[in-house]
C-alpha positions in Angstrom: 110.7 121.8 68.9 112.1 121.6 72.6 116.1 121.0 72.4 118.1 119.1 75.0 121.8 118.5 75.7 123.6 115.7 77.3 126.9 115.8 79.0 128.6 112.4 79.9 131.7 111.2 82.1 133.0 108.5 83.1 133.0 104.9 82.1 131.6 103.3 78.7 128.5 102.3 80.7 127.9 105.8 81.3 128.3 106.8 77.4 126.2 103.7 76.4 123.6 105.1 78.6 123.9 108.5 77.1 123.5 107.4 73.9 120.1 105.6 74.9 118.5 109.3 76.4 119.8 110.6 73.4 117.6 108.1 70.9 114.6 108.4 73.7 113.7 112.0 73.3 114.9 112.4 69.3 111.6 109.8 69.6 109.7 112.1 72.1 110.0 115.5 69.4 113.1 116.5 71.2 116.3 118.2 69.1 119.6 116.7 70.5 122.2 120.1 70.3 126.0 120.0 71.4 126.1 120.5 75.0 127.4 124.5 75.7 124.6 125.2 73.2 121.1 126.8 74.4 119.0 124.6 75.4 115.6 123.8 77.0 116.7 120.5 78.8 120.4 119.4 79.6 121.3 116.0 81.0 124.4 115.7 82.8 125.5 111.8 83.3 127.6 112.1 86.2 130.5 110.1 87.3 131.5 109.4 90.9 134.5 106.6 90.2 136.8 108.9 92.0 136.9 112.7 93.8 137.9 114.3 90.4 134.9 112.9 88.9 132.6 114.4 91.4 133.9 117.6 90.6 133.6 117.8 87.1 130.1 116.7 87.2 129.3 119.2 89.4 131.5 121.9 87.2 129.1 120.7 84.3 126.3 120.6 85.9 127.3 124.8 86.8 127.9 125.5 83.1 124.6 123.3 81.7 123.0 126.2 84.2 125.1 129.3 82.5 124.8 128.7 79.1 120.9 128.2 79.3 119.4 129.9 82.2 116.3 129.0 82.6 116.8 125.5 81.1 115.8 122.1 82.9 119.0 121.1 84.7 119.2 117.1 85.3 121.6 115.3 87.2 121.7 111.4 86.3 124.4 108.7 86.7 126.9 107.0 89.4 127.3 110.7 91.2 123.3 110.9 91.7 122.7 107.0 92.6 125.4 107.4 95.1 125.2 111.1 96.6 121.8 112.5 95.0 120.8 115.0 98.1 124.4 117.0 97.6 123.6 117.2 93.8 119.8 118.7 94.5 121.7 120.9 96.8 123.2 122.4 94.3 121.2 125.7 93.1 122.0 125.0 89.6 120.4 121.3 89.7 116.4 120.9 89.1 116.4 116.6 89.3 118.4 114.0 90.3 117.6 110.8 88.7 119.1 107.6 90.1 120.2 104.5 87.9 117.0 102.7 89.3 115.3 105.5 87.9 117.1 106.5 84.6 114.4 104.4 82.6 111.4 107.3 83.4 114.0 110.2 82.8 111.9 111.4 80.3 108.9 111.0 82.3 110.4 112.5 85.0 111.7 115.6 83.5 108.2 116.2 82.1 107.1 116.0 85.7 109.5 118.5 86.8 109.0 121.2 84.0 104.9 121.1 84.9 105.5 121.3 88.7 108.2 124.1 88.6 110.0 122.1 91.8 113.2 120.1 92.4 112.8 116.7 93.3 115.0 113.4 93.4 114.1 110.1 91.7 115.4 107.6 94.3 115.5 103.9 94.1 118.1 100.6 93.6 117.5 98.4 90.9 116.9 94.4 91.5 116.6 93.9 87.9 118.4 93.8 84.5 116.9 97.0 82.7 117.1 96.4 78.6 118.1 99.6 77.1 118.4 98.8 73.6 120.0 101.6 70.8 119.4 101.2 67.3 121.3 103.8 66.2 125.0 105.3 67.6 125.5 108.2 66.5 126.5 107.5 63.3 129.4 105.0 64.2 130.7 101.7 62.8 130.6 99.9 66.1 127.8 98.8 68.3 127.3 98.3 72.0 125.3 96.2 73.6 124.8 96.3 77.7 125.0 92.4 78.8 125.6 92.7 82.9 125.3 95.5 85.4 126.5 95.7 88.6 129.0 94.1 90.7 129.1 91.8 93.9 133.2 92.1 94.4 133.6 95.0 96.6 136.4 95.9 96.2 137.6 97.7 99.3 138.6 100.7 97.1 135.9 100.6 95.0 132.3 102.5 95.0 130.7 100.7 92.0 128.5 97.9 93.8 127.1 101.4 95.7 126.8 103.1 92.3 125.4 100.6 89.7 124.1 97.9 92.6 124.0 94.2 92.8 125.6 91.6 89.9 122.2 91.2 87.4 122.7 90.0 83.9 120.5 90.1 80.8 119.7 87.0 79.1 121.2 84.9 76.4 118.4 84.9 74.0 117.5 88.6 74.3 121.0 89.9 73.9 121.2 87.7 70.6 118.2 88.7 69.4 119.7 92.7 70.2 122.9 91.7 68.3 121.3 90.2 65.6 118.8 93.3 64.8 122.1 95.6 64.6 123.2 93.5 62.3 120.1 93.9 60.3 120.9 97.4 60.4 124.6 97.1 59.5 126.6 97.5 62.1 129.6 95.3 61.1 131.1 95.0 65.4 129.0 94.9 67.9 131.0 95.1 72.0 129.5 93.9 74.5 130.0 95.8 77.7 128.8 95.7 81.4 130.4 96.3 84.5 131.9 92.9 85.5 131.4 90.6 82.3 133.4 87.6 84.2 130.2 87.4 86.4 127.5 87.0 83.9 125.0 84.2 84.5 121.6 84.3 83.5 119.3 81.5 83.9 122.2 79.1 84.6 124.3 80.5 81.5 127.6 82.1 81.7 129.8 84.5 80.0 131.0 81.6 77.6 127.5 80.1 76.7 126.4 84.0 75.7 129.7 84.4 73.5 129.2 81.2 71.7 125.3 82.4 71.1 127.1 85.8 69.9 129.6 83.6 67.8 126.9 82.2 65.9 125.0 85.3 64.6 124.7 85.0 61.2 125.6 87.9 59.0 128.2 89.5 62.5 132.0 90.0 61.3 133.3 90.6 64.5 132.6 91.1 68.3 134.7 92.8 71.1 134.4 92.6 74.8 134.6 95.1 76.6 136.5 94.4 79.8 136.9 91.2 82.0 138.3 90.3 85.3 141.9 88.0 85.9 139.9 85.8 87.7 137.1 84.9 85.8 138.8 84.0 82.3 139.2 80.1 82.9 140.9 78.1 80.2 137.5 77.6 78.5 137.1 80.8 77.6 140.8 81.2 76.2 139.9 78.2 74.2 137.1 80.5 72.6 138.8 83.3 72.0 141.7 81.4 70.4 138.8 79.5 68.1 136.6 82.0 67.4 136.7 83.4 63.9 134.8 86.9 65.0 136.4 87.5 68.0 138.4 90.9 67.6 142.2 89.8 69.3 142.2 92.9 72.2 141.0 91.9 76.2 141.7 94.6 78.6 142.1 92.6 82.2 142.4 95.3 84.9 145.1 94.8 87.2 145.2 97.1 89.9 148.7 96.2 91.2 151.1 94.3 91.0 152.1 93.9 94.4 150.4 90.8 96.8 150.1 92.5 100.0 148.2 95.4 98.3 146.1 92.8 96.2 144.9 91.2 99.8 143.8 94.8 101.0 142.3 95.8 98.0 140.2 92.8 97.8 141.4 91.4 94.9 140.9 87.9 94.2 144.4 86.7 92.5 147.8 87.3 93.3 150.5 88.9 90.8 151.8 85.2 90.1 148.3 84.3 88.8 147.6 87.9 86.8 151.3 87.1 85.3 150.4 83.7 84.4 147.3 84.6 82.6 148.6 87.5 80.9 151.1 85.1 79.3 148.6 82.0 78.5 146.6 84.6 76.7 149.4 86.4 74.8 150.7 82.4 73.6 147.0 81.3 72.9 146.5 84.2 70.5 149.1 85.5 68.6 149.0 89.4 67.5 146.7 90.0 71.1 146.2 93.8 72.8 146.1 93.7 76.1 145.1 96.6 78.5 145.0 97.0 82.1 143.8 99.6 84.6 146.4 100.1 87.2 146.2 101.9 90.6 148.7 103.9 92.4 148.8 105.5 96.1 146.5 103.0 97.5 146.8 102.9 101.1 149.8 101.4 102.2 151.6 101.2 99.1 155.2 102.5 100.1 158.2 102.1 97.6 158.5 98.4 97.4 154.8 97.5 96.4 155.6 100.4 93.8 158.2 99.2 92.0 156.9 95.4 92.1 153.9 96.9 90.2 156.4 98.3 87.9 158.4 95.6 87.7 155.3 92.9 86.9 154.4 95.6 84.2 156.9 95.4 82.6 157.2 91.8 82.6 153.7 91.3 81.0 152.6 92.0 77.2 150.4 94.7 78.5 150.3 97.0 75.0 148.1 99.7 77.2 147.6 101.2 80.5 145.1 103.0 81.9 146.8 104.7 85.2 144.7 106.0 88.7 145.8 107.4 91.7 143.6 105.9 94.1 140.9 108.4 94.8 138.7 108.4 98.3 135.3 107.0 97.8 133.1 107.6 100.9 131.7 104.2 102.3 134.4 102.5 101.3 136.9 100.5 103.5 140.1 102.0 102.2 139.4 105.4 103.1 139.9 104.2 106.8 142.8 102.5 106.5 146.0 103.4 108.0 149.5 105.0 105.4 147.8 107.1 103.5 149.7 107.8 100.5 151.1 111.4 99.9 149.0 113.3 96.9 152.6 114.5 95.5 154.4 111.0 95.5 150.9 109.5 94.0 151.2 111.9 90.9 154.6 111.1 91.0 154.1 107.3 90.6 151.2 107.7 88.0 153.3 109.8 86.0 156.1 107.2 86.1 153.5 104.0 84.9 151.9 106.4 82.2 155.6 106.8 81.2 155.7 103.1 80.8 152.3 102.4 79.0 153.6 105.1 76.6 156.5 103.1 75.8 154.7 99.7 75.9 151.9 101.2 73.3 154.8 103.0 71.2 156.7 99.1 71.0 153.2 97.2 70.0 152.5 99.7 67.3 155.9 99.3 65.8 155.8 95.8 65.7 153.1 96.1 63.8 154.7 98.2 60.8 154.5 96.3 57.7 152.1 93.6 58.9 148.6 93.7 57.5 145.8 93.8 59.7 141.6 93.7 59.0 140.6 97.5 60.3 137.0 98.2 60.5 136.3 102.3 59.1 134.4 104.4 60.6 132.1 106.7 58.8 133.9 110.0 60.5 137.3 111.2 59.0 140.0 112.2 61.3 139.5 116.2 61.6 143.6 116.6 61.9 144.6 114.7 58.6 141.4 114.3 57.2 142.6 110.1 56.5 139.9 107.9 57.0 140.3 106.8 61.2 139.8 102.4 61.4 140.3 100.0 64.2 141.7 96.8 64.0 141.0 93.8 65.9 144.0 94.4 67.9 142.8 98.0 68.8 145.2 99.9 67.0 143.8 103.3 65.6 145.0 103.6 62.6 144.7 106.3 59.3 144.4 105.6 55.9 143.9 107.4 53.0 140.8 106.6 51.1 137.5 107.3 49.8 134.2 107.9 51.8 133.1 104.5 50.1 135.5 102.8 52.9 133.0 103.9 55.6 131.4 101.1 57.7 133.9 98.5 55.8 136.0 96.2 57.3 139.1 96.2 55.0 142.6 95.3 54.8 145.6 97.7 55.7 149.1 97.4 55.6 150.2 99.3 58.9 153.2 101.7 57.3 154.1 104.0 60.0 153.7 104.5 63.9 154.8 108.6 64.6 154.0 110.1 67.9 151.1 108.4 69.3 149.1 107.6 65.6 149.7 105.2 63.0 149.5 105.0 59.5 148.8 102.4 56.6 147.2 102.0 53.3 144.2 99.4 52.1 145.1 97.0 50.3 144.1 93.8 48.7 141.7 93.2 45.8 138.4 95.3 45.9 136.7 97.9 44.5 138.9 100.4 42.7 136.6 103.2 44.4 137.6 101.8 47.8 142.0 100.9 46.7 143.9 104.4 46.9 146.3 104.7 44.0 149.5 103.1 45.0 151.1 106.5 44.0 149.6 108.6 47.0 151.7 109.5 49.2 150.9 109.0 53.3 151.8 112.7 54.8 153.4 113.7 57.5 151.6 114.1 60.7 152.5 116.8 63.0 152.6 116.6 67.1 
């Protein structure tokens, strides 16, 4: 039996993707192994999102050729849509396969082991390309790829190069997708793409495919994945306030918070409106995570644009961050602009907001100490602790202790303890006595 590897980075498009190889050659005779391990065939699912992501796809796609000389090195994702000829360039790399592409990448690995050559798969994709999983990987939660692409352009941004135009799949065929996982028991499906604000399909948007989603029978909860300031109108709020299965956790990316860097960045609100929304959202639903991707060191932003971002932060109930320094993206318009930031003060800066989110997540997961919450538990125990690991609509991690039964359950906890960056509870409520831990066990104490 022929083994292959995968490798991903990068976004949750990029791991969704993974997952989809991964089911495609199980189905083709193919033994999925750990990536380091020998292997015949290794995938690498590059990222190109910024210059550190170029560079450890390529340091990947170096070792995938170390451990397993000999082996079938392939090179797919954002980095090989974008930049394939420097990837084939590489001695290490026998294909580059482009997102276009990436449905024959079976196919065309078959093609390259017989002809004993290197060779790209080129090509942009006009279409929505279904990719349906039926299995991931043993987890509780389930993914399903609604949108791909983007038309914003961001003028820091390399994604509409990357992953192409704004193309959405539609309505009735991403219900039918959710409703067969929920044949086979997945108890959350999240529906992902790249820019979820600009779904439309067939004259539906975002909000007519949620409702759909809302009324799947037998589906306890859904999550989005990520959604733009400017395309959550008050319609939507109204859903996610009504909605009984709609997990209570949006992550809106900000960027930053200052309004002259918004304008170069392309960004289509100002700080007032990001502020505004983050607080209609917060009032609408009570108990609500909210994330954000923030940049720092984009051209231009001196001191002042700094701290306004740091200042709007901290006004908002943001309970996450997830902090950038703004990376160079060939073919984009920010690399040409003028005030480059210094590397040193953008590391700096990052270091400072990362500080912040810290603090933010630290508050959020205190507050919720004694509250109960409905946690959804995942088959896989935490390897530290060895609690049972669940996450609860507002996207706190928490560990319990329990029996295996909890697996794949969405249960009641009482949140006990936040210490470091974890948090502990305990299941409660009235259910099976296999599933209740004895109200004498004690939570330990987690170290680190």
């Amino acid at each position: 039996m022929p083994r292959v590897s995968f490798y991903t980075l990068g976004c949750k498009l990029n791991a969704y993707d993974t997952e989809w190889y991964q089911e495609q050659f199980a189905q083709a005779g193919y033994e999925v192994v750990p990536f380091g391990e020998a292997a015949d065939v290794t995938v690498v699912n590059t990222c190109t999102i910024t210059g550190q992501g170029d560079a450890q796809s390529r340091q990947a796609l170096r070792k995938a050729a170390r451990v397993s000389p000999g082996a079938t090195v392939v090179a797919t994702g954002c980095y090989a849509q974008t930049d394939p000829d420097a990837l084939l360039a590489l001695p290490e790399v026998d294909l580059v396969v482009g997102l276009e592409a990436r449905v024959r990448l079976l196919d065309l690995i078959n093609d390259t082991c017989s002809l004993g050559r290197s060779h790209v798969a080129r090509g942009r994709a006009k279409d929505f390309q279904e990719m349906d999983i039926e299995a991931f990987g043993g987890r509780s939660r389930a993914f399903v790829k609604v949108q791909e692409g983007c038309d914003q352009f961001c003028s820091f941004c390399i994604i509409p190069f990357a992953r192409g135009r704004s193309r959405s799949r539609p309505v009735q065929s991403a219900v039918a997708q959710v409703r067969r996982l929920v044949e086979a028991g997945y108890q959350e499906v999240v529906l992902t793409g790249v820019h979820l604000g600009d779904y439309a399909s067939d004259g539906a948007a975002l909000l007519d495919l949620l409702t759909a989603v809302e009324g799947v029978e037998g589906l306890a909860r859904f999550r989005v994945s990520s959604i733009e300031a400017a395309f959550i109108p008050d319609a939507l709020i109204d859903l996610f306030a009504q909605s009984k299965k709609f997990c209570r956790h949006l992550h809106v990316p900000l960027q930053s918070g200052d309004d002259r860097i918004l304008s170069a960045m392309r960004r289509p609100y100002t700080s007032a409106q990001y502020r505004d929304l983050m607080r209609k959202l917060s009032d609408r639903i009570p108990g609500l995570g909210l994330g954000a991707d923030v940049m720092v060191g984009f051209p231009g932003e001196d001191g002042e644009a700094f701290e306004n971002t740091h200042r709007l932060i901290e006004e908002v109930p943001l309970v996450y961050l997830h902090v950038f320094p703004y990376s160079h993206r060939q073919g984009t318009p920010a690399t040409k602009m003028p005030h480059q930031v210094d590397p040193r003060v953008k590391a700096a800066r990052a270091a400072r907001l990362r500080a912040l989110g810290a603090r933010k997540a630290d508050a959020f997961r205190r507050e919720a100490v004694g509250r109960t919450f409905e946690a959804l538990f995942e088959g896989r125990r935490d390897p530290e602790s060895g609690l049972l690991s669940g996450l609860t609509d507002t996207y706190i991690r928490v560990l319990a202790p329990g029996p295996d039964a909890a697996a794949n359950r969405i249960l009641p906890v009482r949140i006990e303890r936040a210490e470091g960056d974890r948090t502990l509870g305990r299941i409660v409520g009235e259910m099976d006595a296999s599933v209740s831990p004895p109200d004498s066990l004690e939570l330990p104490v987690l170290q680190g």
